[in-house]
C-alpha positions as CSV (number, residue, x, y, z in Angstrom):
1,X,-15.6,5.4,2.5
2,X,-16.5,3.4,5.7
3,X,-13.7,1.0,5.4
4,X,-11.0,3.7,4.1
5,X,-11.8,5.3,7.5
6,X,-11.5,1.8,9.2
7,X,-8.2,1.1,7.4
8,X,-6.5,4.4,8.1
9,X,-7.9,4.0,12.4
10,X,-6.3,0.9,11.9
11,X,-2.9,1.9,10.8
12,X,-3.2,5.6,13.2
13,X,-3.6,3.0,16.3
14,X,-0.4,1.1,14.8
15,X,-3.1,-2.0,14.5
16,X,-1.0,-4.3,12.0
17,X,-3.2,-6.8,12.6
18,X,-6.6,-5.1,12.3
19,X,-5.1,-3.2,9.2
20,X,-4.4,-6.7,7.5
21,X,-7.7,-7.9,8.3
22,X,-9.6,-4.6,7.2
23,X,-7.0,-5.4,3.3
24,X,-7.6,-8.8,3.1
25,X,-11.5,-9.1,3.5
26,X,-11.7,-6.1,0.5
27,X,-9.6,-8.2,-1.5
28,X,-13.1,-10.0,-1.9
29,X,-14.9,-7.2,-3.9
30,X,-11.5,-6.1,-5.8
31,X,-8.1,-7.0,-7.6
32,X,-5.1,-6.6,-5.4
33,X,-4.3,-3.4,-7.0
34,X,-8.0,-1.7,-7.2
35,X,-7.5,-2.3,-3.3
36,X,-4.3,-0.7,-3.1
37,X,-5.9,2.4,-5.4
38,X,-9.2,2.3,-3.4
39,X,-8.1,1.5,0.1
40,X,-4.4,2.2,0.8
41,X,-4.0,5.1,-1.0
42,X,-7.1,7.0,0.3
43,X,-6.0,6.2,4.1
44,X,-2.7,7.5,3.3
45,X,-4.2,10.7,2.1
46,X,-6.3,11.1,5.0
47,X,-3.6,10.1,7.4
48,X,-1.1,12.8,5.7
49,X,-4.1,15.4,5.7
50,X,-4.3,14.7,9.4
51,X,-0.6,15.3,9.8
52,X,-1.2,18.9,7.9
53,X,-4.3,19.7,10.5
54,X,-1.3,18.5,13.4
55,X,-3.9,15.7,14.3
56,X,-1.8,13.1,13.5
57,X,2.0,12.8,14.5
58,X,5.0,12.1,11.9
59,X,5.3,8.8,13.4
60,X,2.3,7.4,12.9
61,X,2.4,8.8,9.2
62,X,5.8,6.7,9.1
63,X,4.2,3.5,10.9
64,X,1.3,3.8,8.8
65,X,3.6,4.4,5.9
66,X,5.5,0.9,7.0
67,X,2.7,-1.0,7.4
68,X,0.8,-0.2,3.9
69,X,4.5,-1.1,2.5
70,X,4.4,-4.2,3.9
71,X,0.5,-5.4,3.4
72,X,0.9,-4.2,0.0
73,X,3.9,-6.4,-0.7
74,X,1.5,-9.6,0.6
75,X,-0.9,-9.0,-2.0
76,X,0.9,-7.7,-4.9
77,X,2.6,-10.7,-7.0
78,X,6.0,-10.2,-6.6
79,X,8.3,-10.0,-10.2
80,X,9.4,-13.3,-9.7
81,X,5.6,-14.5,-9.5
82,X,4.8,-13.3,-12.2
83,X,8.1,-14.2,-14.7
84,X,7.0,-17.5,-12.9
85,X,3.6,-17.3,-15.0
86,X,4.6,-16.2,-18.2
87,X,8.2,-17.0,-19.2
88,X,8.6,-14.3,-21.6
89,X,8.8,-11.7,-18.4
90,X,11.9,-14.1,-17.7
91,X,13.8,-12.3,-19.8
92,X,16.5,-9.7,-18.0
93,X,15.0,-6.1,-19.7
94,X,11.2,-7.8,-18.0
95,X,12.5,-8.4,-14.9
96,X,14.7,-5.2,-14.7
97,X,11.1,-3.0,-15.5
98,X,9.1,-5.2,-13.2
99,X,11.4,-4.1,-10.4
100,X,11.5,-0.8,-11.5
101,X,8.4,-0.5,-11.5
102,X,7.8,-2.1,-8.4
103,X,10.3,0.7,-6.8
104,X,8.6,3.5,-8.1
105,X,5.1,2.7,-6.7
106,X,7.2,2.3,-3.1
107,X,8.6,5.5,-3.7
108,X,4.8,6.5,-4.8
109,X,3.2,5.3,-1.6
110,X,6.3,7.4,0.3
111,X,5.6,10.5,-1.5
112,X,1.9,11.0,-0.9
113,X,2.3,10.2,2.9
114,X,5.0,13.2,2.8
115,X,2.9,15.2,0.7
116,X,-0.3,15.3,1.2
């Protein structure tokens, strides 16, 4: 919980840089995306639940918003990665769910910023 707190100061204060490092050095106990479920998405949470309180202001719900989108895309393997790794995700109905996919946890990410 220490270093969901850490994260979401990081990404309140705008900290890119502090946010990163705070992402990367968990990627040492986890898988990309068990960060993402265990880091990003909590500090969301807590950053929306500050913006219900009026602790936190809308913009730094969308920085913080911004930011998460783009750390997560560093650590995520893009759809081309992986097609790259297994050439049957090469195939155009792969490819088309991979991004789709891909979309729909943005959107994800989006929503529970605005909703919670």
């Amino acid at each position: 919980m220490l270093l969901v707190n850490e994260f979401s100061q990081a990404l309140q204060s705008l900290d890119r840089l502090e946010a990163e490092k705070i992402l990367m050095g968990s990627r040492d106990d986890c898988t990309p995306l068990q960060c993402v479920e265990s880091l990003v998405i909590p500090a969301l949470l807590h950053i929306g639940y500050g913006w219900e309180k009026g602790d936190v202001s809308l913009a730094q719900v969308y920085m913080s918003g911004r930011i998460c989108e783009e750390l997560v895309d560093k650590i995520l393997p893009l759809p081309t990665q992986l097609a790259n790794r297994n050439p049957r995700w090469q195939s155009p109905c792969w490819m088309t769910i991979i991004c789709l996919v891909s979309a729909l946890f943005t959107l994800y990410c989006a929503l529970v910023v605005l909703i919670y």
